[in-house]
C-alpha positions as CSV (number, residue, x, y, z in Angstrom):
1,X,20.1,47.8,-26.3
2,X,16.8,48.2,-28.1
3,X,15.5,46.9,-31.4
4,X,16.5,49.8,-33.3
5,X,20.2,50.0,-32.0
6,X,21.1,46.4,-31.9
7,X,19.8,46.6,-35.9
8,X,22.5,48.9,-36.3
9,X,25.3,47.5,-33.9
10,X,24.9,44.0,-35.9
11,X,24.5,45.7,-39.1
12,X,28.1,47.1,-38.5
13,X,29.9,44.1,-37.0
14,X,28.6,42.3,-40.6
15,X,30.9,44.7,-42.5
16,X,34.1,43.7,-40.3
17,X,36.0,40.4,-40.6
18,X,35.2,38.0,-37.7
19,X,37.4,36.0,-35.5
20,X,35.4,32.9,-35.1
21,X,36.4,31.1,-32.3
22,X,35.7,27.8,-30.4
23,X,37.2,25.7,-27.2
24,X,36.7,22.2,-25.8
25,X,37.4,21.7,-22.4
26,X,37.4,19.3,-19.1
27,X,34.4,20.9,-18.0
28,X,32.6,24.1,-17.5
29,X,34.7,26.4,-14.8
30,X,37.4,28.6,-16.7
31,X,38.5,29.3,-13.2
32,X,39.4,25.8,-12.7
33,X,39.1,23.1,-16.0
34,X,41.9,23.4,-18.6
35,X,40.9,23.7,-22.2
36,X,41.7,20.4,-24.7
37,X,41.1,21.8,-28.2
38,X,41.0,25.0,-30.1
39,X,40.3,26.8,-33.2
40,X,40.4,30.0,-34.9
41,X,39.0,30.5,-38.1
42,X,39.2,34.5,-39.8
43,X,36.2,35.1,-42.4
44,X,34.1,38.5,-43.3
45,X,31.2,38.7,-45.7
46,X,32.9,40.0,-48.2
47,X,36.0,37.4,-48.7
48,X,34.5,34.8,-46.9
49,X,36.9,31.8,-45.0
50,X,40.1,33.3,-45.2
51,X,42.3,30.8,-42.9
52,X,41.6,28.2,-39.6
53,X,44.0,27.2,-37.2
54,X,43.4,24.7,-34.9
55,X,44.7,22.3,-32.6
56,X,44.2,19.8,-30.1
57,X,45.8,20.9,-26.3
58,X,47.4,18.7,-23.4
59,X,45.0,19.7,-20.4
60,X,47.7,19.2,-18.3
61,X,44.7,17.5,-15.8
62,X,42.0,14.5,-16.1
63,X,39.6,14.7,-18.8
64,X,36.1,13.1,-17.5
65,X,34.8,10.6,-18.8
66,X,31.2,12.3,-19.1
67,X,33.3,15.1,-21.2
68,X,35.4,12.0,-23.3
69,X,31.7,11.0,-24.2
70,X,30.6,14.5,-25.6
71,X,33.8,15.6,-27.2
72,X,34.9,12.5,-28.3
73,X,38.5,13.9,-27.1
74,X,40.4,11.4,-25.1
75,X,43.3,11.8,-22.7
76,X,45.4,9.5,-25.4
77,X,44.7,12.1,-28.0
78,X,45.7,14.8,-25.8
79,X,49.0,13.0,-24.1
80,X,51.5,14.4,-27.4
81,X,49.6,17.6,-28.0
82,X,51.1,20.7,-26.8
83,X,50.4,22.9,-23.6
84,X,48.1,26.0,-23.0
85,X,51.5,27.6,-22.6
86,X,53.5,26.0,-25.8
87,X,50.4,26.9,-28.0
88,X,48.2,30.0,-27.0
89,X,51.1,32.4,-28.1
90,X,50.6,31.5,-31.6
91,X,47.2,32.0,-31.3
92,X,47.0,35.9,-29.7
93,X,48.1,37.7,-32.8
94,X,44.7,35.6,-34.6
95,X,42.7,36.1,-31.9
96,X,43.3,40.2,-31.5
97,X,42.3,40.9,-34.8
98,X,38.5,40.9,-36.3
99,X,35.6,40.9,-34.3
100,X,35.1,37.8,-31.7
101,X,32.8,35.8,-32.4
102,X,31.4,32.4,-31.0
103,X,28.1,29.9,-30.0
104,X,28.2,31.3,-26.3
105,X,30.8,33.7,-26.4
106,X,30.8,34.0,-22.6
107,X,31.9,30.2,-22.3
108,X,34.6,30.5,-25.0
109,X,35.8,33.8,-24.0
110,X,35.8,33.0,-20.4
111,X,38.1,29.9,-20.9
112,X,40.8,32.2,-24.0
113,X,40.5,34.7,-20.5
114,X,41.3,32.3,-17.8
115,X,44.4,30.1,-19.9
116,X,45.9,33.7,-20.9
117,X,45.6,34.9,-17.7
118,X,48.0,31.3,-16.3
119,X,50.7,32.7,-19.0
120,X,50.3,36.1,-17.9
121,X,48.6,37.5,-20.3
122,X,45.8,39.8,-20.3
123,X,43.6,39.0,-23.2
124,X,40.8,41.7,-23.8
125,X,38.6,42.4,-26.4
126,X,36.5,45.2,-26.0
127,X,32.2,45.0,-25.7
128,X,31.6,46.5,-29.2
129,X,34.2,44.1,-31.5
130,X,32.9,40.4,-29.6
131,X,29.8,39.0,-31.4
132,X,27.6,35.6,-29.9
133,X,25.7,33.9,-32.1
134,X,23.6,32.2,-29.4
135,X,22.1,36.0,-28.9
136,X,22.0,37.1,-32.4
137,X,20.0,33.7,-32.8
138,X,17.9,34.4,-30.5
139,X,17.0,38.0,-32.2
140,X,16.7,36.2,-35.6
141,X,15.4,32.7,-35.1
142,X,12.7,34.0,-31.9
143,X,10.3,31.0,-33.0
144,X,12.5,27.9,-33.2
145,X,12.6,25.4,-29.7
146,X,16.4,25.2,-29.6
147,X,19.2,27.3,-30.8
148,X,22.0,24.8,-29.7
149,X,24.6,25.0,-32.1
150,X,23.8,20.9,-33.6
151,X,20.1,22.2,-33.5
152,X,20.6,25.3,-35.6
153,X,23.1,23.1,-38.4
154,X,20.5,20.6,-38.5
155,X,17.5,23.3,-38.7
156,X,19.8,25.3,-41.5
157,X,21.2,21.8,-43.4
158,X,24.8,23.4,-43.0
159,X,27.5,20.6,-44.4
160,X,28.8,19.8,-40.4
161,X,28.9,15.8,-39.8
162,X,30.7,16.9,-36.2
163,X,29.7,18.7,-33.7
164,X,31.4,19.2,-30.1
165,X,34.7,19.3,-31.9
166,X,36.4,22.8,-32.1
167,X,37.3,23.1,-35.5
168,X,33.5,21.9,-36.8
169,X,32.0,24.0,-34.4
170,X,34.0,27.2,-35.4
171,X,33.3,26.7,-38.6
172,X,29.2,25.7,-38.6
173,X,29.6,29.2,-36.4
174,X,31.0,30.9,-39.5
175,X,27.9,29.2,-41.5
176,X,25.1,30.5,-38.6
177,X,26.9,34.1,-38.6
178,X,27.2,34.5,-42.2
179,X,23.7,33.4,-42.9
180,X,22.1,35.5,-40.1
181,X,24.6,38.4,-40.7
182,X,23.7,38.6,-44.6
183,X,19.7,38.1,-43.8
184,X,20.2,41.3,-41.5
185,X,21.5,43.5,-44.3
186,X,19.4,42.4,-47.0
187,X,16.0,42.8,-45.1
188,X,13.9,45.9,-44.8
189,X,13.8,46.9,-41.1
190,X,10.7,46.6,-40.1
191,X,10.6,43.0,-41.2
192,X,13.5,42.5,-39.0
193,X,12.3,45.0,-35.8
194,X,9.3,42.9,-36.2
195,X,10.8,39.3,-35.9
196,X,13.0,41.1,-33.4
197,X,9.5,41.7,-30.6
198,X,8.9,37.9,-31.2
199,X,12.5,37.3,-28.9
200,X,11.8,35.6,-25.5
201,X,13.8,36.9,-22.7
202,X,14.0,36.3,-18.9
203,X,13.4,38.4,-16.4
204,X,16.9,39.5,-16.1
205,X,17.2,40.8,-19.2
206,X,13.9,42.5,-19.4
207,X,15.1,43.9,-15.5
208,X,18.3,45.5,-17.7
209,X,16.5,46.7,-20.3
210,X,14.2,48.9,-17.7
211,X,17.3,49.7,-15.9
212,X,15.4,48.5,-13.0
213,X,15.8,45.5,-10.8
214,X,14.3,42.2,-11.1
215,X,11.6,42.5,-8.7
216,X,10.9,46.1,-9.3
217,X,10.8,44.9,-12.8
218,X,8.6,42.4,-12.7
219,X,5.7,44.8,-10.4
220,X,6.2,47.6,-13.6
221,X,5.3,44.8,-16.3
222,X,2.5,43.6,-14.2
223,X,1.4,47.0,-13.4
224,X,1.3,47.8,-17.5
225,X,-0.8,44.3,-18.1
226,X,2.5,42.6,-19.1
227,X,2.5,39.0,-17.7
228,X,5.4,37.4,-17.8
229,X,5.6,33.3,-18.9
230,X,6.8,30.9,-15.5
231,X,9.0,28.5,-17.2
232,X,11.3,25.8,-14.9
233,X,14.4,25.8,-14.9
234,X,16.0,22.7,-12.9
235,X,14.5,23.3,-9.3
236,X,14.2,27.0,-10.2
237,X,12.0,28.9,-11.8
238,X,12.0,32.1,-14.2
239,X,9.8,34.6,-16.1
240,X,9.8,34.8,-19.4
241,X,8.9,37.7,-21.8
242,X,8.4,39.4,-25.3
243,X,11.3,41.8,-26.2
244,X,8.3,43.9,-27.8
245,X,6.4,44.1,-24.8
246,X,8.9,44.9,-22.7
247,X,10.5,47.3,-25.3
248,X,7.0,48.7,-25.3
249,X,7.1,48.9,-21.3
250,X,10.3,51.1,-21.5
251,X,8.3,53.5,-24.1
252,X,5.5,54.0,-21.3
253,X,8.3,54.5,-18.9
254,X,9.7,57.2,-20.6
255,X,6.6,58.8,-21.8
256,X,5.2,59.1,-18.4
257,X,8.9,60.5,-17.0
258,X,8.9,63.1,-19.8
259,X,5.4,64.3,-18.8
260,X,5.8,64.4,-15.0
261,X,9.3,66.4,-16.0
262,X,7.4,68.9,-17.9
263,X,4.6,69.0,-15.9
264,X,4.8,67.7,-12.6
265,X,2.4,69.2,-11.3
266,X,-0.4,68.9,-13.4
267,X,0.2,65.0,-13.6
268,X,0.2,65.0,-10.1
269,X,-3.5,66.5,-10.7
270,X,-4.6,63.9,-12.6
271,X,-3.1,61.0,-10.7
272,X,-5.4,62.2,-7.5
């Protein structure tokens, strides 16, 4: 989406209550690790924290020790806590309500997905009722280094002494949507469209947003003087960009298809 419509798509998840959710796991594959802990915390705007329910879940599987040291979750915790399968049907009727919300949706999503899926369940929420505070971050908060969840407590001096721990993730999560959330409809629009151009995105989303792909992409932002950032990744590499010039890219784009549509062949003149 651009600036103008995701304004208005977060501006209307802000007035619906939020299901604010967050996992721990063994490790980072829903299709294969098992989840250890989880909460569920229900909040709007309006009311604020209505209720939380969390608790800690037998893996059923070896917890790392690289994850023990992260989450702080060891397999002696675990051994008397229920299954996936005793617990998660509490949990649907909390987690089909409101409007989904995590830090890295995909992650937390992916893994609620994958442990109803063992039960034979088919959880689904659809596009327009999940929310991911890691993107609306990144739309609000273009100019900080890091918008890691511990990051983003400390930068906001939210009153979380945990972190990696499901219940004081969900709720600094609550804290980070409800302050970004309330910012979005008390500011004037072009402040926020504004701080929305400063958002750094890779190439992949810049490719979507021009409904082009990647390559192609990157020759059409060259091609309008739009150079793109090289920033490593591991041993990979990716270009980065400004939502506004892009955004601004997909404006040209549309200008010049409109022209050639009304004209084609007087801008085929003026091309020779």
């Amino acid at each position: 989406m651009l600036s103008p419509q995701l304004l208005q798509h977060y501006r209307q998840l802000s007035q619906q209550p939020l299901t604010v959710v967050d996992v721990e796991t063994t490790g980072g594959l829903a299709f294969k690790h098992r989840m250890t802990e989880l909460s569920v915390l229900h909040a709007s705007l309006e009311e604020g924290v209505q209720r939380q329910q969390s608790t800690l879940l037998n893996p059923e599987a070896l917890i790392p020790a690289k994850i023990v040291r992260i989450t702080g979750i060891t397999p002696e915790m675990v051994a008397t806590a229920p299954t996936a399968a005793e617990a998660l049907p509490d949990f649907l009727p909390l987690l089909q309500t409101g409007v989904l919300t995590a830090h890295n949706l995909e992650f937390d999503y992916g893994f609620l997905q994958a442990e109803y899926r063992r039960l034979g369940v088919e959880f689904m929420r659809p596009e327009r009722m999940q929310l991911c505070t890691v993107e609306l971050s990144r739309l609000m908060l273009p100019d900080l280094p890091s918008r890691s969840l511990p990051k983003l407590v400390q930068h906001f001096q939210f009153p979380i002494d945990t972190s990696h721990r499901a219940a004081a993730d969900t709720l600094a999560c609550w804290l980070l949507a409800e302050r970004l959330l309330t910012e979005l409809c008390n500011e004037e629009d072009t402040v926020l469209l504004t701080r929305f151009a400063r958002q750094v995105m890779p190439l992949k989303y810049a490719a979507q947003l021009l409904g082009q792909r990647q390559k192609k992409a990157a020759k059409l932002l060259m091609s309008l003087g739009i150079e793109g950032k090289v920033v490593a990744r591991g041993r990979s590499s990716t270009l980065l960009y400004r939502r506004g010039d892009v955004e601004r890219a997909v404006g040209e784009l549309a200008q010049a298809a409109a022209l050639e549509a009304a004209n084609p062949a007087q801008l085929s003149l003026l091309g020779e």
